[in-house]
C-alpha positions in Angstrom: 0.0 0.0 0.0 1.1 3.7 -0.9 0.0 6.9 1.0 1.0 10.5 -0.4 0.9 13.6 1.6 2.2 17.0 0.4 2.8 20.0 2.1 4.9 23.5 1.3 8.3 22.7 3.3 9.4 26.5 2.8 8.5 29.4 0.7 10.7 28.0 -2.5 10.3 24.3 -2.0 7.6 21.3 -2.2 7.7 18.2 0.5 5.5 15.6 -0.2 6.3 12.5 1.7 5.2 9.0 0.4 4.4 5.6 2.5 5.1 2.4 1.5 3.9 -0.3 3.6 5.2 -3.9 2.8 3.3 -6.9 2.2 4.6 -9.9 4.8 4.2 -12.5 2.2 6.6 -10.8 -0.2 9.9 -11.6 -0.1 11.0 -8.3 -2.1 8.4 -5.7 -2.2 8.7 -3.1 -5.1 7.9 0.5 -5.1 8.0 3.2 -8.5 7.6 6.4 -8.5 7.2 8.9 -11.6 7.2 12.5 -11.3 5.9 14.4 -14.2 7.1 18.2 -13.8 5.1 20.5 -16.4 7.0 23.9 -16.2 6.1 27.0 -18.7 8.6 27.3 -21.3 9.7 30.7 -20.8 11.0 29.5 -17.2 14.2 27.6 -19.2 14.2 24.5 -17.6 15.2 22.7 -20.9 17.3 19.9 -21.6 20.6 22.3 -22.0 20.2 24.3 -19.2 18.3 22.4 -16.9 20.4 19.1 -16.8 20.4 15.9 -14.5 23.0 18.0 -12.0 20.9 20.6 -12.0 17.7 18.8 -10.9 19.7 16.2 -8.4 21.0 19.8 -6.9 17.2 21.1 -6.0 15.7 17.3 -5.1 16.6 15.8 -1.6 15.4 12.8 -0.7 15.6 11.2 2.3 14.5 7.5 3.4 13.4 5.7 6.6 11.7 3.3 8.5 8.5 3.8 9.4 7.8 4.0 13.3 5.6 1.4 14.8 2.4 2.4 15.4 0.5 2.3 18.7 -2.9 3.7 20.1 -2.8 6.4 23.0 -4.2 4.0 25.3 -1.7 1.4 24.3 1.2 3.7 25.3 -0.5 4.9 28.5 0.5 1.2 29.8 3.3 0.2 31.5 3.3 -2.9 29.7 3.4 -1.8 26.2 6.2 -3.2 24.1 8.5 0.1 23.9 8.9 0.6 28.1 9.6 -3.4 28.0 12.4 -3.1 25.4 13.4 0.2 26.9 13.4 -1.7 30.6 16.2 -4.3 29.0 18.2 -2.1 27.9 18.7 -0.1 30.7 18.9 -3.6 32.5 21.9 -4.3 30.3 24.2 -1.5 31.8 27.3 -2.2 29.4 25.4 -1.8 25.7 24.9 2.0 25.1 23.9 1.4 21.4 21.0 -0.7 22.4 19.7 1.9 24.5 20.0 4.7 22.1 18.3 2.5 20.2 15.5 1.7 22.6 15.4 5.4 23.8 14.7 6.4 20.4 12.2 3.8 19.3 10.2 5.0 22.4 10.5 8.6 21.5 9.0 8.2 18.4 6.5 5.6 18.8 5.3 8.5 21.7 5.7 11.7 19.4 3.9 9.8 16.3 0.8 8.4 18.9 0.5 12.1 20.0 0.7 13.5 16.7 -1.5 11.3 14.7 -4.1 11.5 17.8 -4.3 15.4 17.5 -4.8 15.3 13.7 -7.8 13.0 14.2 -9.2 14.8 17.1 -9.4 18.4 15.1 -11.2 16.8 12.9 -14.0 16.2 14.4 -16.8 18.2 14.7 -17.0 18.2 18.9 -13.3 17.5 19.4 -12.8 19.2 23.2 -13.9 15.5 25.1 -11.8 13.8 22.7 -8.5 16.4 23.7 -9.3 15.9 27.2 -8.7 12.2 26.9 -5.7 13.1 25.0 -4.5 15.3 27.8 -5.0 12.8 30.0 -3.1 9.8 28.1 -0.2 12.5 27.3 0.4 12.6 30.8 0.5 9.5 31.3 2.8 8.4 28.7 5.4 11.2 30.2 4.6 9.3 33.5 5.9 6.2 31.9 8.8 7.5 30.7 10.5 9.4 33.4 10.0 6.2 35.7 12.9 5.5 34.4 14.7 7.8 35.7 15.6 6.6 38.5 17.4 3.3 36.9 19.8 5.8 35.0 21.8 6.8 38.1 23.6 3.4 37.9 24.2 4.3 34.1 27.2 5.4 32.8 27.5 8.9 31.5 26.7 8.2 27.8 23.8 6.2 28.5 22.1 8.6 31.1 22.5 11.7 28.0 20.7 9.0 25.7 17.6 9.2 28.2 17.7 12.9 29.3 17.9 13.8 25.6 14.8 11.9 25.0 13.4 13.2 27.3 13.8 16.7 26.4 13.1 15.7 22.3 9.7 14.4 24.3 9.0 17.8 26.0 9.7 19.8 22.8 7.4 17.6 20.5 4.4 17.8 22.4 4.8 21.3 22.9 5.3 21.6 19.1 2.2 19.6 18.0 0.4 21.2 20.7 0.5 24.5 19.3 1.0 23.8 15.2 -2.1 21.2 15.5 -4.7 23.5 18.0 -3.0 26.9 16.3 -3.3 28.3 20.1 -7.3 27.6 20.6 -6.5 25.4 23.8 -9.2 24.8 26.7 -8.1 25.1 30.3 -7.0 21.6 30.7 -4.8 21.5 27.6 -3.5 24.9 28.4 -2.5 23.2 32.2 -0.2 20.5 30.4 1.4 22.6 28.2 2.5 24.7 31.4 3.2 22.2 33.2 5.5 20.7 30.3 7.0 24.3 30.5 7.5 24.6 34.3 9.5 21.0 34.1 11.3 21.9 31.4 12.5 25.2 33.4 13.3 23.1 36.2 15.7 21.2 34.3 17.3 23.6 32.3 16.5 22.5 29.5 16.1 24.9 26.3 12.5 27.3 25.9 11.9 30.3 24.0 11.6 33.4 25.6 9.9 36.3 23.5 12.4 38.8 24.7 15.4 37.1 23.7 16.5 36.3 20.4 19.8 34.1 21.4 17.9 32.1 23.7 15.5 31.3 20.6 18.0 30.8 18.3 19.1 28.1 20.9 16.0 26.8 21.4 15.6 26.6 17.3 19.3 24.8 17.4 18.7 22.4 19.9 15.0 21.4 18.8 16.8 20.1 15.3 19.8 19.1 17.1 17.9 16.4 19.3 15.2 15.7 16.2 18.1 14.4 13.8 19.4 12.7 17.3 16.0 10.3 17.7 14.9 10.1 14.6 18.4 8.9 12.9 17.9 5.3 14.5 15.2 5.5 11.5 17.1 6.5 8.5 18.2 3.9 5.8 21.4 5.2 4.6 22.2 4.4 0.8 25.6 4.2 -0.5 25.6 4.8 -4.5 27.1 2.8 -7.2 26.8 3.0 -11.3 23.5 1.1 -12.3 24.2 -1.8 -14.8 27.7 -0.2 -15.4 29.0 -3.1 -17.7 25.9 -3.3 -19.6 26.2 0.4 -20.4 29.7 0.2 -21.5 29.4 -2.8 -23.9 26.4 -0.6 -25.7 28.5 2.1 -25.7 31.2 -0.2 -27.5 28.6 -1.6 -29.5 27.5 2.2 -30.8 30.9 3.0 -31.8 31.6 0.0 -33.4 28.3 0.6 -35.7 29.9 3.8 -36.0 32.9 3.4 -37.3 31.2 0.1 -39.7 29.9 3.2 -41.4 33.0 4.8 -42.1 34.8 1.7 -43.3 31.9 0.8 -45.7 32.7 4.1 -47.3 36.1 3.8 -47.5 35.4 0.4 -48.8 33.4 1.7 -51.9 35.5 4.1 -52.9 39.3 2.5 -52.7 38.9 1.9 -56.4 38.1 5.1 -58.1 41.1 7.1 -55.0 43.8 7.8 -57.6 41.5 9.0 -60.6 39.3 11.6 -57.9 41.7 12.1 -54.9 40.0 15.8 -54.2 36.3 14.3 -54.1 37.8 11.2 -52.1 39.5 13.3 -49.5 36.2 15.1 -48.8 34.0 12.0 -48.6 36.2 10.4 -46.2 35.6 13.6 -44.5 32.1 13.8 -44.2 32.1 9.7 -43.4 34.1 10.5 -40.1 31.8 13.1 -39.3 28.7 11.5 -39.7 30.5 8.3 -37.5 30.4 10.6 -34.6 26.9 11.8 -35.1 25.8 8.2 -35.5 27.8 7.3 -32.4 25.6 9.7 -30.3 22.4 9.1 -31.8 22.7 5.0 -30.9 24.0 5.8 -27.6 21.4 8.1 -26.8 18.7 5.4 -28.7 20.6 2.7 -26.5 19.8 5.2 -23.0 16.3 5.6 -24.0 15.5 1.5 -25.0 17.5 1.0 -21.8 16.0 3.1 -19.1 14.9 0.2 -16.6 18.5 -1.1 -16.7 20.5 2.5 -16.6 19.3 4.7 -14.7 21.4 7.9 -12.7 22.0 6.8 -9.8 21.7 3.1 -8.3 21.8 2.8 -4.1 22.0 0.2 -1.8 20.4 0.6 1.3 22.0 -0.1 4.6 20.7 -0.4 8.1 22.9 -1.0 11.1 25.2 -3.1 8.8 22.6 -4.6 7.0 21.8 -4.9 3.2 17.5 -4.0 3.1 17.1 -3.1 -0.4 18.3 -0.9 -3.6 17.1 1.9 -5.2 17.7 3.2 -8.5 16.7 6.9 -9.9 16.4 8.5 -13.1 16.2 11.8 -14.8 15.5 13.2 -18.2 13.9 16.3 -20.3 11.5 16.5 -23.1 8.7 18.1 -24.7 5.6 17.7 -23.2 3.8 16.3 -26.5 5.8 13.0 -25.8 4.4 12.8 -22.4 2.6 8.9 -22.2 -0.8 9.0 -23.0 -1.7 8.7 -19.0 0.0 11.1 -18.0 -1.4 13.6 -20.5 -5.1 12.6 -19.9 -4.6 14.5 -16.2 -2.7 16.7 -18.0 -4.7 20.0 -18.0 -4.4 22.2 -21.2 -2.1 25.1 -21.4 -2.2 28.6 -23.0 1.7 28.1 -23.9 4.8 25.6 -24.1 5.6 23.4 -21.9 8.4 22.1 -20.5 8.5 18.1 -18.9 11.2 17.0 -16.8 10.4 13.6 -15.8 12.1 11.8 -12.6 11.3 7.9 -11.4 12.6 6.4 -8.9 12.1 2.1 -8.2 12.6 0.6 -4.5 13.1 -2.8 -3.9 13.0 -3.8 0.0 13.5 -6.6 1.2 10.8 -7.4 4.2 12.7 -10.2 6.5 15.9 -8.2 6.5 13.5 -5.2 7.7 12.0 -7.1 10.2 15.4 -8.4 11.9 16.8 -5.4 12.3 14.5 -4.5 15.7 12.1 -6.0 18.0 9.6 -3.6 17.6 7.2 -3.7 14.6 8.5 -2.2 11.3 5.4 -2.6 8.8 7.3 -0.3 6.0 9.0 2.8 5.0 8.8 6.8 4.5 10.4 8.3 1.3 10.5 12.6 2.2 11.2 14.2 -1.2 12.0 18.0 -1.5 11.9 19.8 -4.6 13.0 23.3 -4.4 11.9 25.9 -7.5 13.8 28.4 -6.9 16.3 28.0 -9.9 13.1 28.2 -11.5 12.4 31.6 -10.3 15.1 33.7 -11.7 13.5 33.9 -15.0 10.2 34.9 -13.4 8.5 38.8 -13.5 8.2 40.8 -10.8 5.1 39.3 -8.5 3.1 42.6 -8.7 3.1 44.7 -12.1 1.0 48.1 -12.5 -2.2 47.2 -14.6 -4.2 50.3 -16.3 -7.9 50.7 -17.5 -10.1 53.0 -18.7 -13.3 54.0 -17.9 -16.1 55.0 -20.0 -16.0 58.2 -18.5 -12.2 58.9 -19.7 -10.8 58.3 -16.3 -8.2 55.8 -16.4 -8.1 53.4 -13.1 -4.1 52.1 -12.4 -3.9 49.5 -9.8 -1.9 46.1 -9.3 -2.5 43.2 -10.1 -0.3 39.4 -9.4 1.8 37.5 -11.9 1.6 34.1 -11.1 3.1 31.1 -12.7 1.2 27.9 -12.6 3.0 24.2 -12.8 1.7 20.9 -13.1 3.0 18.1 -11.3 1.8 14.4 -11.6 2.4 11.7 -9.5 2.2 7.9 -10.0 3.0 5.6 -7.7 3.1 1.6 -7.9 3.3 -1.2 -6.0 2.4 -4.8 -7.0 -1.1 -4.5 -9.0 -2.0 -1.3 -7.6 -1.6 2.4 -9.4 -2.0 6.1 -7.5 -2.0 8.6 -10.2 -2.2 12.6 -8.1 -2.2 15.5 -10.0 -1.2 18.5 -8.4 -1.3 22.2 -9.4 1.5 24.7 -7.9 1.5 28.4 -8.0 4.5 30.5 -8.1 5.5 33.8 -8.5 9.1 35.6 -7.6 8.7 35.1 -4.0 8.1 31.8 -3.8 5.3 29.5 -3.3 1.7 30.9 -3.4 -0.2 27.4 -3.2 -1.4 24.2 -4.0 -4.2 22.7 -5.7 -4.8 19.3 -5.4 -7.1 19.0 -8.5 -7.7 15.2 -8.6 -6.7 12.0 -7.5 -7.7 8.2 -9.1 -6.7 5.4 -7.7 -6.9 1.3 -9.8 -6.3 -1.4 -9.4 -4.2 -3.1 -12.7 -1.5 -4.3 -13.9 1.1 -2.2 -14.6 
């Protein structure tokens, strides 16, 4: 199964992340992705000056595990899988890796519970009782975790800055969800456990913004993404890249200039007879056969890329957890005129007033589930693929985002005001795995500032063979 969200990241660039949860009965589950990027043509994004570098340099992507998922009530219990793991590792005194590891899993499964159980609660029509059981289970999964606290004395340094800095990540990311999920509409009882968070975290020193002080902000900023890349990196997959089909790419290379050059000799071949009586004419023709050898050289190699795009691709990664081999990825780029888009892609395609542009990026993920699976006790079901696209290169080329408009009325007065210039790209989405297809088409709106919105015009989902 495949689950896209998107979301503006910043004011030049476009998250949308993308779940992929694996099928236990699959030995190697496989994931595609194709972006479609529809740009308008007087933003030069064009093969020559919008090249594979270029696009590579404005996508980040970034891959991890998904966290295990628990209910609120599960977590409010003592028993619940995390504390257990978390209670053995703190157990074995000597292994300070397996209680980063623990101390993070914990963490997360804590912050995600929290976070997916405010998203539902706004969404309901009469959410206050629901936040107040929230409130209540929030405290009592803090509860949970700083009973622990007392078994870290016996700890050695390391391990006891593991649990204090999960602790604080803990403090920061309720307040955080808190206040971006409610956007500061908080009933008395809510507004008690975010003060109460507050008071605790003052009483152990740990970093809070003050609105008075920008240093102690910028701190507060700092550490909040300091101790975020500290928990949540027992989740990343780290790839290491390598040349995709590299020896099948050089022996078509080899086969290209050998057709080539069986051009120029078959030429030369036809004309050794008649080389004394027109050496001039000769001369020239052997000329014009070498030159065309190179252009036929490049036009089989790039016929060869195109026929050859499953096998070589940009980039190939393996990914690596923890010393262990869990999959491989391979990615791909290219440029071209959006008439040659496939015939799916153009039928959500909606019609533009000018040239187009299509840069078109897909990306395949192969994952193996049993090597996932043995990598933790706790219950990994898939993984999260975050992909950034920033536009900004994009928006040197554009106009100024307000221009002075003029009309005139009937009675001869002419009215000047401003009006918006706005740049509108498509982007398309499919995503497979197994039998299933998720096609999302996506408008974005742009001007010299950055990012205006999003329209999400349509989404079809079916189920085929692909």
């Amino acid at each position: 199964m495949i689950e896209l969200k998107t979301k503006i990241h910043d004011q030049y660039t476009l998250e949308f992340k993308t779940s992929c949860q694996t099928e236990s009965g699959q030995p190697i589950n496989e994931f595609s992705t194709e972006i479609w990027l529809f740009i308008p043509e007087n933003l030069q994004s064009n093969e020559p000056t919008y090249t594979s570098d270029s696009f590579y340099e404005d996508l980040k992507t970034r891959l991890r595990l998904k966290t295990p998922q628990y209910t609120p009530e599960e977590l409010a219990k003592r028993e619940a899988l995390p504390y257990q793991r978390l209670q053995k590792a703190i157990d074995n005194q000597h292994n300070a890796e397996t209680l980063r590891h623990q101390v993070s899993m914990t963490c997360n499964a804590i912050k995600s519970c929290l976070r997916d159980a405010l998203d539902e609660a706004v969404r309901q029509p009469q959410h206050h009782q629901q936040l107040e059981k929230i409130n209540r289970l929030a405290r009592k999964m803090l509860e949970n975790y700083r009973a622990f606290e007392a078994s870290t004395v016996q700890l050695p340094e390391t391990s006891r800055e593991s649990y204090y800095f999960g602790l604080e990540f803990l403090y920061q990311q309720i307040l955080h969800y808190y206040y971006h999920t409610l956007k500061g509409h908080f009933d008395s009882d809510t507004t008690q456990l975010l003060l109460d968070i507050q008071l605790e975290m003052e009483r152990r020193n740990f970093a809070l913004p003050h609105p008075d002080n920008p240093e102690a902000n910028q701190y507060f900023l700092d550490r909040m993404a300091e101790l975020k890349k500290y928990i949540e990196s027992e989740l990343y997959i780290r790839s290491h890249k390598k040349n995709s089909g590299y020896l099948l790419e050089q022996l078509l290379f080899m086969l290209a200039a050998g057709i080539a050059m069986a051009f120029a000799i078959f030429i030369n071949y036809h004309t050794r007879n008649t080389a004394n009586q027109y050496s001039l004419p000769i001369v020239l023709l052997m000329i014009v056969s070498y030159m065309f050898k190179d252009r036929i050289k490049d036009w089989v190699k790039s016929w060869f890329r195109n026929g050859a795009g499953e096998i070589i691709n940009d980039r190939r990664m393996r990914l690596e957890m923890r010393g262990t081999d869990i999959g491989s990825a391979r990615q791909g780029y290219s440029s071209l005129r959006a008439s040659n888009a496939p015939e799916i892609v153009l039928q959500y395609h909606a019609p533009s007033s000018g040239n187009e542009e299509v840069l078109h990026y897909r990306r395949i993920l192969r994952l193996k589930r049993q090597r996932i699976t043995s990598l933790s006790h706790h219950p990994f079901s898939g993984v999260n693929e975050i992909c950034r696209i920033s536009f900004a290169r994009l928006m040197r080329w554009m106009d100024n985002p307000s221009q002075t408009i003029f009309r005139t009325q009937p009675d001869g007065h002419t009215d000047i005001f401003t009006g918006s210039r706005t740049y509108h790209l498509q982007l398309i989405i499919i995503n497979r795995f197994q039998k299933q297809e998720q096609i999302h088409h996506l408008t974005i709106d742009l001007n010299r500032k950055g990012i205006v919105g999003i329209n999400i015009r349509n989404k079809k989902e079916a189920a085929k063979i692909v």
